[in-house]
C-alpha positions in Angstrom: -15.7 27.8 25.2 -16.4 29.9 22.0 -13.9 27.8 19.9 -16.1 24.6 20.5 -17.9 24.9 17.0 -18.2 22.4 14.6 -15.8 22.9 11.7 -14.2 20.6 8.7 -10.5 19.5 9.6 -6.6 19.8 7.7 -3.5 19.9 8.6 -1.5 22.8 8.5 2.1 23.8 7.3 5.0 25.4 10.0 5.0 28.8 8.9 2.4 30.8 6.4 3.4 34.3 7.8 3.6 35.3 4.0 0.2 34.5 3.0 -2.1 37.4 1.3 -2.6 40.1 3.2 -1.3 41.8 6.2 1.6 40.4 8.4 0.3 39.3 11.9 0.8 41.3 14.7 3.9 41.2 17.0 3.6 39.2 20.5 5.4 39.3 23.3 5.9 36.8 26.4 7.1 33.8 27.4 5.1 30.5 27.2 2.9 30.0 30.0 2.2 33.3 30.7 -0.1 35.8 29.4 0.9 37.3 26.0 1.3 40.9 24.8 -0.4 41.4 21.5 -0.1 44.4 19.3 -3.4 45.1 17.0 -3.3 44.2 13.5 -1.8 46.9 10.8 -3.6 47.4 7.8 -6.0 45.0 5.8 -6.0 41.6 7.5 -4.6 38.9 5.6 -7.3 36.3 3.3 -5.5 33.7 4.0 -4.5 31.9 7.3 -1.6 32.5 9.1 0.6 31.0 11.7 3.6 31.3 13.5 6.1 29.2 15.7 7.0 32.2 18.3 8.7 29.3 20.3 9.4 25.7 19.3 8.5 23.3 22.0 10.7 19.8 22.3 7.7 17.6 23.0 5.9 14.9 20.6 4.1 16.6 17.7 0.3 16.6 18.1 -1.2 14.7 16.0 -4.7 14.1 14.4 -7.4 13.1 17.3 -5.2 14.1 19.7 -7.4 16.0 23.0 -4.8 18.6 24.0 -4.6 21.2 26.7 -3.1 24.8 26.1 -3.9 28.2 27.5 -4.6 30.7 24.5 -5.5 34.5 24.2 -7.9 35.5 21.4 -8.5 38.8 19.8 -10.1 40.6 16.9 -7.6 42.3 14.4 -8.5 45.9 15.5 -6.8 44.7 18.9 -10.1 44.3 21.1 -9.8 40.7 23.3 -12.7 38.8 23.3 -11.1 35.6 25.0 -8.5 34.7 27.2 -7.8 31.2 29.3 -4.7 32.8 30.8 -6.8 35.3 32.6 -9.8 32.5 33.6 -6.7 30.5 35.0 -8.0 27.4 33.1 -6.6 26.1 30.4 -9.1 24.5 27.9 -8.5 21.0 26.4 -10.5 20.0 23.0 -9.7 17.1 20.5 -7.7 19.0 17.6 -8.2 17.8 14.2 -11.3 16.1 13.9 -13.9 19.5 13.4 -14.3 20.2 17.3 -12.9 23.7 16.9 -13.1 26.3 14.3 -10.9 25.1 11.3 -8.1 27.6 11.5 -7.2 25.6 14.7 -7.4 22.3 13.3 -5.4 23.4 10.4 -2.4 25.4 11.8 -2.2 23.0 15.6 -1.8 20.2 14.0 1.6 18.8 13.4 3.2 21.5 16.1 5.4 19.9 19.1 4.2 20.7 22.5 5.6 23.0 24.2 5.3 25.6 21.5 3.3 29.1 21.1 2.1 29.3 18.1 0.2 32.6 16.5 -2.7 32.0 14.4 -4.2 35.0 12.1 -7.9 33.4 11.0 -9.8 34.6 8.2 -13.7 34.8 8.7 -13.8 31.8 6.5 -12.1 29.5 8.8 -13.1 31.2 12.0 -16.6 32.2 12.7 -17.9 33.4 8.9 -20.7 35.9 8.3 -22.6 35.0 11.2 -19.5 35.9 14.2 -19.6 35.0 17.5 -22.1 37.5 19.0 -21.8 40.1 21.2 -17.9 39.3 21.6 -17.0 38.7 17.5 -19.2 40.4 14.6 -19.7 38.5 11.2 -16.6 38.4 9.1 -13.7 38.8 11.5 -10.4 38.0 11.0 -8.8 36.7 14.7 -6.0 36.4 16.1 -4.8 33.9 18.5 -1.5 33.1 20.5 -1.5 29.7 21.7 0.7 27.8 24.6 0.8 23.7 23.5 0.7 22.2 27.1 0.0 18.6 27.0 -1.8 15.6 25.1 -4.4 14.5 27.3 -5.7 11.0 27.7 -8.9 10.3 25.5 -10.4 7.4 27.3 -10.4 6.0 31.0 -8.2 2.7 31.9 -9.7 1.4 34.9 -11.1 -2.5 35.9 -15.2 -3.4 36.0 -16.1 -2.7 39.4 -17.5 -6.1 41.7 -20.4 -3.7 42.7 -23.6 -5.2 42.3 -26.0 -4.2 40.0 -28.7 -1.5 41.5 -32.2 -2.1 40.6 -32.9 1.6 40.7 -30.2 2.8 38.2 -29.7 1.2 34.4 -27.4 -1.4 33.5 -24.5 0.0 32.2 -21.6 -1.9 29.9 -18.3 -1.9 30.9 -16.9 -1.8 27.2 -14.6 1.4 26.8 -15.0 2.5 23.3 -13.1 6.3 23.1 -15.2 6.5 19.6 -18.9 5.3 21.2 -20.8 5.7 24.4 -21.6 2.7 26.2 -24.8 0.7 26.1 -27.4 1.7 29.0 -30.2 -0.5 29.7 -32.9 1.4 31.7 -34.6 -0.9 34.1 -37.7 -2.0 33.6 -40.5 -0.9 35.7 -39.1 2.2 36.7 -40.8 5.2 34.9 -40.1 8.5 37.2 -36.3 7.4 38.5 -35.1 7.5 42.4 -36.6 10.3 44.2 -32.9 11.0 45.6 -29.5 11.3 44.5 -28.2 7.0 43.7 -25.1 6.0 42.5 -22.9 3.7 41.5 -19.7 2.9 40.1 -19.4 0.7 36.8 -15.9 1.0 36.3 -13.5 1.6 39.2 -10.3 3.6 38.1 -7.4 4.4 41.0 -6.1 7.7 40.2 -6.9 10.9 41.5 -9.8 11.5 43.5 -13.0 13.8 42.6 -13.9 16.6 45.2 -16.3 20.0 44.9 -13.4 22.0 43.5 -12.9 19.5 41.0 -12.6 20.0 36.9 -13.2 16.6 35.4 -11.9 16.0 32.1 -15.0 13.4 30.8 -17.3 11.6 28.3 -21.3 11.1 29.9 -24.8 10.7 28.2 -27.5 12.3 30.1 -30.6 10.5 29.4 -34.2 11.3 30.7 -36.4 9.1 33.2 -39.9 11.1 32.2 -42.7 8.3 31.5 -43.0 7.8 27.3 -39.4 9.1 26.7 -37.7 6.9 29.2 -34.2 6.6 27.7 -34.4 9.6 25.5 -30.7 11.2 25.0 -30.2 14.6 26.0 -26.2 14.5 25.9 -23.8 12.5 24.1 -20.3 13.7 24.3 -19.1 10.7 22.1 -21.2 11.7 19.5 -20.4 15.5 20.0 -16.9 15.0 19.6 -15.1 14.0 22.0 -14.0 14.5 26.3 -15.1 18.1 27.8 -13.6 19.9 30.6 -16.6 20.5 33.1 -16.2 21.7 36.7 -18.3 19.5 38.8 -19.8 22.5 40.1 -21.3 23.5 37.1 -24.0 20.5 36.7 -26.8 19.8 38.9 -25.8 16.7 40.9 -22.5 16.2 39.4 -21.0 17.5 42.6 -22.5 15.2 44.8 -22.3 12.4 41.9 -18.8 12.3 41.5 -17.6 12.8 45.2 -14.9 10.9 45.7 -15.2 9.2 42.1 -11.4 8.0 41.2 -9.9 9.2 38.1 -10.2 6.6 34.9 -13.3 5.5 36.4 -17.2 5.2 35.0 -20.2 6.2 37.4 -23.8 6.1 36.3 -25.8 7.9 38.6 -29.5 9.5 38.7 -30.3 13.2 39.8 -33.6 13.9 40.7 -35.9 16.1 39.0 -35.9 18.7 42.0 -32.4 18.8 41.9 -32.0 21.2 38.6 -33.3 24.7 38.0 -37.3 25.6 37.3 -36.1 25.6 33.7 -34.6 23.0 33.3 -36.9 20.4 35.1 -39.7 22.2 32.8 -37.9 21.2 30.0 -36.7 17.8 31.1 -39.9 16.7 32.7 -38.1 14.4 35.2 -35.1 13.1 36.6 -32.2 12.3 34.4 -29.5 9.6 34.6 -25.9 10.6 33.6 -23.0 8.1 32.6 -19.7 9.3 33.5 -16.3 8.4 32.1 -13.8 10.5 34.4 -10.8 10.2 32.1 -8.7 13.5 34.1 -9.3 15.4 37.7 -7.7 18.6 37.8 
């Protein structure tokens, strides 16, 4: 997701539709369904904008929260460059904490769910002079609408599992930290990593079950197996901010991984090397070992 940029975090008032500039463009809709929105008039406003087009009754969202809403994003002259409403998957992100661009953090903030809000962005707190190329040039001002859906968990809940350790795979701790990854020991001895797929489960949650079609809501490190660099991090969600919505589909043994993986549970498994595209293995140079917190299944 484009909006996924590292940015400094504020909190927001209700309503700056009379900030400097241009008035933001009309929407219409209702929440939860795709909004109509009208191109911007004029010269864009310098300041940012937003909007409560419909005031939800839920909890207000609050700094740190990870929240799910569907959203439609366009550039002032009118031309959409993103839309969740038309992927049919709505994106979750922690708000607040620099995960998004700042105009995000700043006007989201403090609104109830259940609310669309519209945001007018200045290139300053959006994407700045370099854009968001080919879909937003340098120095756009954007405009989003944006349905507050839910506050999704931030860490999983479930009990150590009694599964014994597996000599193959590393030794993983069953502290859950939302803030900091867990510790992973990689066993000694092994150097190149399982030739096949192994797993295991660390932490065994009991909600909703993992399959192909899955979207897992999830914290995982990805560390590498290659001789020399045994250990070495290649992912750290923790450190990258937060839980990210990944279809299980989308990374190479993730699929087979997390089969049947309950939600709020932790799984460490290995993929081999063979398992991941000419590229990648190329640039891995071996097998990796993912950690998986499985905090939501959708």
């Amino acid at each position: 997701m484009p909006l996924l940029i590292t940015s400094v975090a504020a909190c927001g008032g209700d309503d700056s539709s009379d900030a400097q500039g241009g008035a933001a463009p009309a929407v219409s809709g209702d929440f939860g369904k795709t909004p109509k929105v009208e191109k911007g008039e004029g010269d864009p406003p310098k300041d940012l904008q937003e909007k409560v087009l419909k005031e939800g009754k839920g909890q207000k969202v609050e700094k740190g929260d990870t929240i799910n809403v569907d959203y439609l994003g366009q550039l002032w002259n009118g031309k959409e460059f993103d839309s969740s409403f038309k992927r049919g998957q709505p994106a979750t992100f922690q708000i607040g904490t620099g995960n998004v661009i700042k105009g995000w953090d700043e006007a989201l903030v403090g609104k109830k769910l259940g609310s669309r809000v519209e945001i007018v962005v200045p290139p300053d707190k959006g994407y700045g002079k370099q854009g968001q190329p080919p879909q937003i040039p340098g120095n756009s001002t954007l405009v989003f609408v944006v349905d507050l859906k839910k506050v999704m968990p931030s860490k999983i809940d479930g009990k150590p599992s009694d599964e014994p350790q597996n000599p193959e795979l590393p030794e993983v701790s069953t502290k859950i930290d939302e803030k900091k990854a867990p510790e992973v020991k990689m066993p000694k001895g092994e150097e190149k990593g399982p030739d096949e797929l192994v797993r295991q489960t660390v932490i065994e949650g009991d909600g909703k079950k993992v399959d192909a079609k899955s979207t897992v809501l999830a914290n995982f490190t990805a560390k590498r197996w290659k001789p020399g660099e045994q250990g070495r991090q290649l992912d750290d969600t923790w450190k990258m901010g937060g839980p990210q919505e990944i279809p299980v589909s989308q990374i190479p043994g993730w699929k087979e991984g997390l089969d049947g993986v309950k939600e709020g549970s932790r799984v460490v498994f290995s993929v081999p090397k063979d398992d991941f595209p000419k590229e990648q293995q190329k640039q891995f140079g071996s097998g990796v070992v993912f950690t998986v917190d499985v905090i939501n299944v959708s």
